[in-house]
N, C-alpha and C positions, 0 to 999 in steps of 0.2 A: 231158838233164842232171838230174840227182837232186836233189830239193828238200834241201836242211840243216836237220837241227833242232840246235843245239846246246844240251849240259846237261850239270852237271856227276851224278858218279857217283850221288850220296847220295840227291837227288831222286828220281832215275832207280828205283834198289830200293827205293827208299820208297812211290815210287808202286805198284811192284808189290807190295809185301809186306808192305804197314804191316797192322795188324789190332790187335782189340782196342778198349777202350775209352779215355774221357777219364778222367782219375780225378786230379782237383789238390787229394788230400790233400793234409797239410802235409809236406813235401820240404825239406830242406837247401836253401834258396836258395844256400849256398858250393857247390853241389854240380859246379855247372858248374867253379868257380877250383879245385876238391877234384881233380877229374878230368882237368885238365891238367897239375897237378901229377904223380898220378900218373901219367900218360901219360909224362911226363917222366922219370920214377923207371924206369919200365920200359927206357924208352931211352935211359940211360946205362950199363946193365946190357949191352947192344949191345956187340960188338967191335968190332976198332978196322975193319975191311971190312965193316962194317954200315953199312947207310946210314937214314936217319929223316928224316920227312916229305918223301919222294918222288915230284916231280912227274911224273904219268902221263897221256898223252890215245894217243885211238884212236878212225879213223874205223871205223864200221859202214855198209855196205849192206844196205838191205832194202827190198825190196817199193816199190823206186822212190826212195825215203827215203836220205836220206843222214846219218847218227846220229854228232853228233862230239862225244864224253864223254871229261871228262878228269876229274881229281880229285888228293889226297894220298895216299901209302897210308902207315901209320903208320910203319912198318919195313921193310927191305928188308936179309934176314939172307944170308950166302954161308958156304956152308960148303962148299970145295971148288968143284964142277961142280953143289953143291947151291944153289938157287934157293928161297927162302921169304918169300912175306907175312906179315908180322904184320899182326895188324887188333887195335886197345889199344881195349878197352871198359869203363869203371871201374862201380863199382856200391856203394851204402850195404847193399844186400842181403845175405841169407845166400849165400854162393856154392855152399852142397850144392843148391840149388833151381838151378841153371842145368846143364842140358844139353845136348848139341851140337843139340836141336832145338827151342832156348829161343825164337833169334830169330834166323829168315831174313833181317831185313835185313842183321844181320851178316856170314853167310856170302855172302851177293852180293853185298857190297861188299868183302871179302877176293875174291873170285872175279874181279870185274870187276876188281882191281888185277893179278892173277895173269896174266889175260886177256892183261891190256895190255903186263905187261912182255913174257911168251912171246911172242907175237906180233912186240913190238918189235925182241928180240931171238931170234927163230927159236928158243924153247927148247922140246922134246918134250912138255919134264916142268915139273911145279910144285910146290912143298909151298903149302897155306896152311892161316895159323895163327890163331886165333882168343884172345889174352891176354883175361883178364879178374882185373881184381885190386879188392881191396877197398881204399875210399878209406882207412880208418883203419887197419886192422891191416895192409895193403900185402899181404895173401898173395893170392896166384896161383892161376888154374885155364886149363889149356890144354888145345885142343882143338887138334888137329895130322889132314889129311890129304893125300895124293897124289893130283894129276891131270895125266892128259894132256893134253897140247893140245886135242888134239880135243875131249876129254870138256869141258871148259873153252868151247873156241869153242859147242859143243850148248845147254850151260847159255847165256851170252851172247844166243845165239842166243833161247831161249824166253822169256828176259826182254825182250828188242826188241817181241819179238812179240805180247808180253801188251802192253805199252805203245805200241805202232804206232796204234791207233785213239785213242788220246789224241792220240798225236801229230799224226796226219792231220787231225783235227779243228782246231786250234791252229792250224797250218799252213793249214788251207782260212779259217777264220777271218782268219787275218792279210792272206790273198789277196785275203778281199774286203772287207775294211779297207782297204786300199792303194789297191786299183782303186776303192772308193767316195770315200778321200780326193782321189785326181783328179782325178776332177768333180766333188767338194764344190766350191760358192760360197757365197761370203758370204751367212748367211741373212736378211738382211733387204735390203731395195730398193737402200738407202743405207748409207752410212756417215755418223754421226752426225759434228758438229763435234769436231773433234780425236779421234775415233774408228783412222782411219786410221793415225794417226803413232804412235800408241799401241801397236795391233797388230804395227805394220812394228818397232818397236823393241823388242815382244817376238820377233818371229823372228829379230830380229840378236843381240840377246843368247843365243838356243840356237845359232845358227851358231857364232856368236864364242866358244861355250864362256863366257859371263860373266853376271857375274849384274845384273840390273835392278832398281833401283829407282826406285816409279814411286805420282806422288802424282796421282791422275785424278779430280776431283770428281763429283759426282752427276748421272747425265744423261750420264756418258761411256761409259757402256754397259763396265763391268769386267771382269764377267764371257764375254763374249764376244770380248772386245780381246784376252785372257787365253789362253783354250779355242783358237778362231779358229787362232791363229797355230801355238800349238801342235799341235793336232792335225794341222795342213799339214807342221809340220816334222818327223811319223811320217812322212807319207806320201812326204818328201825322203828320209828313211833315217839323218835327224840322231840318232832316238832311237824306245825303242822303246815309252816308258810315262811317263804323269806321273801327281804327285800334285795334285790341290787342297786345300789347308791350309784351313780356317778353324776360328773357337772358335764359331761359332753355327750353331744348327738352319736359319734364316733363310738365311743366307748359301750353306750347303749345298744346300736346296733350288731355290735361285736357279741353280746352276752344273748338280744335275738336270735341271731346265727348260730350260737353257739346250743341255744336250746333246740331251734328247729335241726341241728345235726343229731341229737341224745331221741326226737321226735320220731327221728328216718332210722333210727337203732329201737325202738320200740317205746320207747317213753309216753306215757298218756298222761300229760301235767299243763295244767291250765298255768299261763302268763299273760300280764297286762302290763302295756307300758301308757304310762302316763305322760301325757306329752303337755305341756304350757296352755294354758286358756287363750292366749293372743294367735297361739299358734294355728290350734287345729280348731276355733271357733269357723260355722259357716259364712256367719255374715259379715257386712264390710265392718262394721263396730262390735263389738263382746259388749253389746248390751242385752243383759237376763233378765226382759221383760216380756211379758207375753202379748204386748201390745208391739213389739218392733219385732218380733222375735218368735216363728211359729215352731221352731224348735224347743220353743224353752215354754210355748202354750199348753198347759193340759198335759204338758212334760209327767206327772206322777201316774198319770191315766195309763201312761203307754211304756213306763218304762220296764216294767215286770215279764209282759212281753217281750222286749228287746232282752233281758236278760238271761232268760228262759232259750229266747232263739239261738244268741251266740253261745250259751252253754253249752248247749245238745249238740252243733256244729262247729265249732272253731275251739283248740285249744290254745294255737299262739296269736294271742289279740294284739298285735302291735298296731301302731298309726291309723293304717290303710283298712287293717280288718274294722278297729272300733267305728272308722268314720262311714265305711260301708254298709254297715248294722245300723249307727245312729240316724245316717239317711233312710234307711229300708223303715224306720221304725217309726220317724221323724222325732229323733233326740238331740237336745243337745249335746254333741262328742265330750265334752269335758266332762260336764258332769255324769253322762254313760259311764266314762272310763272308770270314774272314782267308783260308781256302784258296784260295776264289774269287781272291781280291785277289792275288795271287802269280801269277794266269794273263790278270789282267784291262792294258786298254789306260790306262784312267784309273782312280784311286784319290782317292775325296770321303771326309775324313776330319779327325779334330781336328788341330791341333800338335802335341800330344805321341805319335804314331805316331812320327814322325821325331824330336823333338827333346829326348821325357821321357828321362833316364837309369835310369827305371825301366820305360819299357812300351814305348818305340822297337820298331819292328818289324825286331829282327834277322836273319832269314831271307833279305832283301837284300842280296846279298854285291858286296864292291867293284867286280865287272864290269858287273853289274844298274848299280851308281849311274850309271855311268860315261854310263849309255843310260835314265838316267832327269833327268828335269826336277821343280825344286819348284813349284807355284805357288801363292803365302801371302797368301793373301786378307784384307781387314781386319789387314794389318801391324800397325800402330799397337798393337794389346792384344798381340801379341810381345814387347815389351821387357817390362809388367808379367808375363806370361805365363811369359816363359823367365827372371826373375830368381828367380819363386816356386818354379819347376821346379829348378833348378841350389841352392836353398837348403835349410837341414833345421832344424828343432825338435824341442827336448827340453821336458818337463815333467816336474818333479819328483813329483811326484804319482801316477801310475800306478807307478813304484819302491817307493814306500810301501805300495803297498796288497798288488802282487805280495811285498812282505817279510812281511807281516801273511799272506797266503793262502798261502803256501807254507813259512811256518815248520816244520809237523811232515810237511808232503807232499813237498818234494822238498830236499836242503841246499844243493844246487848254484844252482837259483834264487833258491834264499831269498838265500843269503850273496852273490851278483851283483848280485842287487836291493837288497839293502840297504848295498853299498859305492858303489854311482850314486848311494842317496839321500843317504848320508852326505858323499859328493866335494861333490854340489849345495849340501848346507846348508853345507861348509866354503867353498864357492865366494861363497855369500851372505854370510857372518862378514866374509871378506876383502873385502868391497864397503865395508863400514860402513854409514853414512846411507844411502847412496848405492844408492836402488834400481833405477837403470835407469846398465847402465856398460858401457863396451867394454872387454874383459878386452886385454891389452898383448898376450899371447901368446895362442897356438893351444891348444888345451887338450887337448895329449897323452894326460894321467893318464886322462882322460876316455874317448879313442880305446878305451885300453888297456881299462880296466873294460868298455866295452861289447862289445867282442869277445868279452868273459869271458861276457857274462852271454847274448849271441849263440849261444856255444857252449853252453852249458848251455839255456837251454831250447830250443832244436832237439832234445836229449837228451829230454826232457819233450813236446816237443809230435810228434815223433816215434810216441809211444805210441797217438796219435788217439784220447784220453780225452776226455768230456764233460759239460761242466759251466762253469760264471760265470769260473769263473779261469781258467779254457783258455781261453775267450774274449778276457780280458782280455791275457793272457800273447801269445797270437798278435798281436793289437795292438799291444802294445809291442813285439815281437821285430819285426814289420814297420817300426818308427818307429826300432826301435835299428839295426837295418839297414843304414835308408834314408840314417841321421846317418854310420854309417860309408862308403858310400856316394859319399854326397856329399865328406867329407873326403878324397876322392881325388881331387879336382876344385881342393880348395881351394889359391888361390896369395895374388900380395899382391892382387886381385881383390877380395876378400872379407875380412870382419870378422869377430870372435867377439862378441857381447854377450850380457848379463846382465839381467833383471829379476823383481824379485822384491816378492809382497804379502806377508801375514800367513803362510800355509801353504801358499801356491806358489814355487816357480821353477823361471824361464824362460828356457832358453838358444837361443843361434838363430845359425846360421851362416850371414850374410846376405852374398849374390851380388851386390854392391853396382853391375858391371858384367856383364852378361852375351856382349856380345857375341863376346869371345873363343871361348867354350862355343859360343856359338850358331853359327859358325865351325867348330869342331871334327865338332858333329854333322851339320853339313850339308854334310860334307869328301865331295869325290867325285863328287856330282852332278853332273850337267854344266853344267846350270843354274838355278838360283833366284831367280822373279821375285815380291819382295816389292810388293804393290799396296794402297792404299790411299785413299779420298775425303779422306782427313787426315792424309796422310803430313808432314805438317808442323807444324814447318817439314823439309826435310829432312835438311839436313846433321847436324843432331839425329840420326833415325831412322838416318841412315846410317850413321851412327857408333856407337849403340847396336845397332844388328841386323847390326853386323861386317861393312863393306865394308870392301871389298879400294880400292886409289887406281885399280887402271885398271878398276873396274865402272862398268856404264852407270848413269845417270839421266834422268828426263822429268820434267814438269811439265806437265801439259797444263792449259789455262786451260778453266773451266766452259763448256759449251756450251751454258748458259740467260743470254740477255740479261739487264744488271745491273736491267732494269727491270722483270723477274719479280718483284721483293722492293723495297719502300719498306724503308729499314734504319734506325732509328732510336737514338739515345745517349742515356740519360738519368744523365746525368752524379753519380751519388748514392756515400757511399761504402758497399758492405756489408762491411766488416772487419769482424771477430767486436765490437770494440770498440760499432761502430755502428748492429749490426744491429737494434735496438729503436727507434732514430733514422727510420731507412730504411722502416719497416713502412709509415706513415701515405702517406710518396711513391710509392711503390710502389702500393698500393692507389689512390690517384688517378689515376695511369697508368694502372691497368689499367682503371677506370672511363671512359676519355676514350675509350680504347681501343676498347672494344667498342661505346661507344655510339655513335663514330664507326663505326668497319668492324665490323658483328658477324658471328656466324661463334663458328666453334670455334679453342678455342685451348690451346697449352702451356704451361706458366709453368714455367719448369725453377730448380733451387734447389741450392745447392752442399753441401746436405746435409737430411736429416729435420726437424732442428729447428729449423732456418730455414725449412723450408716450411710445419711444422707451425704456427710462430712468425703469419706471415703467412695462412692459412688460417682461423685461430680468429677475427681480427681480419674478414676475408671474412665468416666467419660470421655475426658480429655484426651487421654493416652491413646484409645480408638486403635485396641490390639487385635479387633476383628471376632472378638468374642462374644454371644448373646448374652444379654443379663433382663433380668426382670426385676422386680422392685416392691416389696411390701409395702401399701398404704395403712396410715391408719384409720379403722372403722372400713373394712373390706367388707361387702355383702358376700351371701353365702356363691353366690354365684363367680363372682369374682376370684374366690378363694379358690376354689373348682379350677377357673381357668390358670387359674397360676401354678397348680399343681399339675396340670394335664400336658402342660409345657417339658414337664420332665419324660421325656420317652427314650424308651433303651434304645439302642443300637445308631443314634443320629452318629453322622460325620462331624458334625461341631458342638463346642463346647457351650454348654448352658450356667449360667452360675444365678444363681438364685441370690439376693439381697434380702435377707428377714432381722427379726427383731429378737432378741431372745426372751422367755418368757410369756411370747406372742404366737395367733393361732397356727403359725408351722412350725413353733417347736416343742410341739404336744401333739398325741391321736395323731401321725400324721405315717403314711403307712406306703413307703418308696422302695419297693424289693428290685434286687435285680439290678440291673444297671440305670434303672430309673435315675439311682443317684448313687454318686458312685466319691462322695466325699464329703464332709461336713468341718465349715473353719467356725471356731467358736472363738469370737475375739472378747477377753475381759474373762473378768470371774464373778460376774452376772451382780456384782451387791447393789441390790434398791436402792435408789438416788436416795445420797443425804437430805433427810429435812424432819423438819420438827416433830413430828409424829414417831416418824422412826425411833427416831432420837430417846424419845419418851419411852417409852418401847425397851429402848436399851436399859434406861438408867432402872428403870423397875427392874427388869432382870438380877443386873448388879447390886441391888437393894437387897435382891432373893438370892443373892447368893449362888447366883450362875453368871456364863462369861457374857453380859447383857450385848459387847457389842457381835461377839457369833450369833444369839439367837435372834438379833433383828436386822445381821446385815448377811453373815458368811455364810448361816446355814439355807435359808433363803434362797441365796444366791448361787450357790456351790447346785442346789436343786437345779436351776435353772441350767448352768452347763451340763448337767446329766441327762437333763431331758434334753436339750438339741444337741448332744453328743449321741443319744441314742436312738436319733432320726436313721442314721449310718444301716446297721446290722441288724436286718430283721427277719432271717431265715439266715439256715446252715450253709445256706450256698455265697449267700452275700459275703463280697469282699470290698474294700475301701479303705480312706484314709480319714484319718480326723488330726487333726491339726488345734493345739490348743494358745491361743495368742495372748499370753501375761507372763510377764517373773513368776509372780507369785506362786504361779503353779509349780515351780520347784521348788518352792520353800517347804520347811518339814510341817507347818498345817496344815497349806492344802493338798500335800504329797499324802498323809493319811486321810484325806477325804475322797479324793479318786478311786475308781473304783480297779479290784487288782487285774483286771485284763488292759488294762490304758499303761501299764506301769512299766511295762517293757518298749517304753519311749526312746527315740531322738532328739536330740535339741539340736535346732537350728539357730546357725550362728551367723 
């Protein structure tokens, strides 16, 4: 019986025929919405026995191989007993520069449709046509010929056979994926407390087609409850690729590790992490031209090679392997990774692969999702995550300056640019006093100008001139864009507001709910398990990250006894009103503190100026105890040393100054006596202000407690995650120290979590 690979057409001649290089000068981003239109324009021009987007599949045999490719083909013309493909190819180009041996992918993929129909329907003969029109002026250039059957099956044929050894590879790959998922076992001894029920309810959520959401404290081992089950339910036939989401370096490398241990247990399963363009690009700039850039020269020429290489050799391709292949190969890393990831078993990568409506990875087409699983690690920073994503800002300001730069160099810019600035400051007049306002309406007028001025400099930046105001110009046309964009998205969801200083304003189209969005871009998958240590509370989360009423949920209880952590309450209040009050108590605690249990410690602070506030006063006192000090905007390096500061077993005490919310009270990973106490002063709620605000009252509009879901629940996150800096293995012991009233009130007494609850309060 012949092994099946199935693929659709496009792929297929792509693989064999792509060539050439990367080159992402500046392009009509409308060019794609430019190109369907005209596709459309050609195919009403069709008679009324014409048929348009024609679905076509056909198996091939070869060489053991069973090749089942289907695809659209644009057109399907009859004229008589005559048979003709059209294949609609749009272009912003001159069209004297194209001829009929401009671009083989196009003629095989008119060919493969041709293929399919003769075949289908036992026809001798075929025409195929090759349309090409230009987006704007709509004129036409075709390329028209005659084939046999035969001549047709020949071609077919040599294209199989150029792409067979990719295939077989793929294919032998998958085989001993499968056969190693088999005898995969669970790679450690045991299953950790509530580890089990975790896993077993991630496989029933991929069976069941539904999506999980699931709040598993520290010590429940996440990442592998997660992976684990998943990769068992490839090797059932449930599916055939997942993703793992997260927003941090930390957490990615974790789910790495976690694969290369299931690897050293016999796992044979290809992974690709995708790491940022800025990041792991070679050269000093991430410019993708083949003239600055020998990476990205002739890039299509050589990539099938580098693919083919790291296949046959490397299954875990993280950072270091892609970038050691894309050298060996001479590719550019970025775009290597993505190719890779299109053939790979898992995919480690941010949230916005999937869920930005500007960089989602569209090359996933709805059958791939169908046979694809999400898994969103660190859930919890998804809702601020997907509201920033789903939202857009304008500034007034770069308007101004583009009217000023392009007065005598282009009219069309200019006079665009200076009807935004003008609408803005008429936008501002109509506020009055009132410099921070929600405008009642949608700001259409607005829509309108910025198309205008969309269009014109695409005209402008088109020309790939060089110089401060190109610069500038591509910035704003990316930002005007991004506003229109988004304004596609916008329903009663969302707000319009206004704010404005002396010589700014600032408009913002705030995603006040995302979950619906987050909903829409995650439509299709089979299943998406949102996981988290602070998924809570979570009918919160659930509700904000768009569950569906019959998705699953868990709860797993910590699997570190509550007698890991002495929890203490020091009943004080810090509201902004008190925090001058609060300094001197504060500091007395933490002196009782350490001279009772010393050790290193965190002292976490619900913003800079309240740590800074109580620090100086530290200072002063000079109790002979080291402290270190969070900045903000710490390089990575920095961040490093500030942690490295924590070593077990010193004679003196260390106390650590951080931020909460901030990069040490997340992914931060201090076992052992590293640290050996964590003070979390406040109940973490997002600084009042207008936004927020906004935020709130829609809630309360819908019918939920608006100011929990923009300030408590939020916040209450924040003290769990640097409460949960503390206890990160069974052996860990420590204190945690909780610094507000509030926290013995009966709200936030049911938000804490129940191993904190067998407290003291400090009086």
């Amino acid at each position: 019986m012949s092994k099946e690979v199935r693929l659709s057409v496009r792929p297929l001649v792509e693989y064999v025929y792509r060539s050439g290089s990367i080159d992402n000068r500046f392009r009509s981003s409308s060019s794609m919405t430019d190109g369907t239109i005209a596709h459309q324009k050609i195919q009403k021009t069709y008679a009324e026995s014409d048929q348009r987007e024609v679905y076509l599949k056909t198996q091939i045999e070869f060489k053991g191989l069973s090749f089942v490719v289907d695809g659209r083909c644009d057109g399907l013309l009859k004229n008589g007993d005559e048979i003709t493909i059209d294949e609609i190819k749009s272009t912003r180009g001159d069209l004297s520069d194209i001829t009929e041996e401009t671009n083989p992918v196009h003629w095989a993929q008119a060919k493969f449709y041709a293929y399919m129909y003769a075949r289908d329907h036992e026809l001798e003969k075929m025409k195929v046509q090759l349309t090409y029109v230009h987006v704007e002026t709509e004129e036409k250039k075709q390329f028209t010929e005659d084939y046999t059957y035969s001549e047709l099956e020949r071609y077919i044929m040599s294209v199989v056979e150029k792409f067979e050894p990719f295939a077989r590879m793929l294919l032998g790959n998958k085989e001993k994926r499968n056969n190693s998922i088999k005898e995969l076992d669970f790679p450690f001894d045991d299953y950790r407390a509530g580890q089990r029920k975790f896993a077993g309810a991630v496989y029933k959520s991929i069976a069941d087609k539904k999506d999980l959401f699931a709040n598993a404290p520290t010590g429940t081992g996440k990442t592998v409850s997660t992976i684990f089950p998943t990769v068992k339910a490839i090797g059932e036939g449930h599916l055939e690729r997942f993703f793992y989401l997260t927003a941090k370096t930390i957490t990615r490398t974790a789910a790495e590790e976690t694969l290369a241990l299931m690897k050293d247990k016999g796992l044979h399963m290809s992974s690709v992490t995708i790491t940022a363009k800025d990041k792991v690009c070679f050269k000093e700039k991430t410019i993708c031209q083949k003239d600055y850039c020998e990476f990205a020269d002739r890039y299509y020429d050589r990539v099938n090679d580098g693919i083919m290489d790291i296949l046959a050799n490397e299954t875990l391709m993280d950072r270091t392997t892609i970038e050691k292949y894309a050298r060996k190969h001479k590719l550019c890393p970025f775009e290597f990774s993505l190719d890779v990831a299109y053939t790979s078993d898992m995919i480690i990568g941010d949230y916005n692969y999937i869920f930005d409506p500007r960089i989602s990875l569209k090359r996933f087409v709805d059958e791939q999702r169908k046979r694809t699983v999400l898994l969103v690690d660190e859930a919890h920073n998804l809702v601020d995550r997907a509201r920033g994503m789903f939202s857009a800002e304008l500034f007034k300001s770069p308007y101004l300056q583009l009217k000023r730069a392009f007065k005598t160099e282009n009219k069309g810019v200019f006079e665009t640019a200076k009807a935004i600035n003008d609408h803005l400051l008429l936008l501002k007049k109509q506020c009055g006093d009132t410099r921070q306002v929600e405008l009642e309406e949608f700001p259409d007028d607005l829509l309108g100008l910025l198309e205008a001025f969309v269009t014109e400099a695409e005209k402008e930046l088109l020309e790939q001139k060089e110089s401060e105001a190109q610069e500038q110009l591509l910035e704003t046309y990316f930002n005007a864009k991004n506003f229109v964009r988004i304004s596609e998205l916008y329903d009663e969801r969302y707000v319009t507001y206004l704010e404005y200083g002396k010589s700014e304003v600032y408009i913002k189209m705030l995603c006040l709910d995302p979950s619906h969005l987050l909903q829409q871009f995650g439509k299709g998958y089979r299943s998406k398990v949102y996981f988290s240590a602070t998924l809570s509370p979570l009918p919160y989360f659930k509700d904000m990250l768009g569950a569906e009423e019959e998705d699953y949920s868990i709860s797993i209880p910590s699997p570190f006894a509550k007698e890991n952590a002495d929890v203490f309450i020091q009943p004080l209040s810090t509201r902004y009103r008190d925090r001058d009050r609060s300094v001197a108590p504060i500091l007395t605690m933490l002196k009782n503190l350490v001279e009772t249990r010393p050790g290193n410690y965190l002292f976490f602070f619900p913003s800079y100026a309240y740590m800074q506030m109580v620090y100086e006063q530290f200072e002063e006192e000079d109790w002979g105890y080291d402290a270190i000090v969070q900045n903000s905007g710490m390089a990575e390096e920095e961040r490093e040393e500030f942690l490295a500061q924590f070593e077990a077993g010193k004679d003196t005490t260390l106390i650590g100054f951080a931020v909460m919310g901030g990069i040490f009270s997340e992914g931060v990973d201090l076992k052992g006596d590293r640290l050996n106490g964590v003070v979390v002063v406040g109940v973490g709620l997002p600084q009042l202000n207008f936004e927020r605000n906004i935020i709130k009252e829609y809630f309360n509009k819908n019918e939920k407690v608006g100011y929990d879901y923009a300030y408590v629940f939020p916040g209450i996150n924040k003290v769990l995650q640097a409460g949960g800096r503390l206890i990160r293995t069974e052996e860990d012991y420590g204190t945690i120290v909780l610094v507000d009233d509030r926290f013995l009130t009966p709200k936030y007494q049911k938000l804490l979590p129940p191993e904190w609850m067998d407290y003291k309060v400090i009086r």
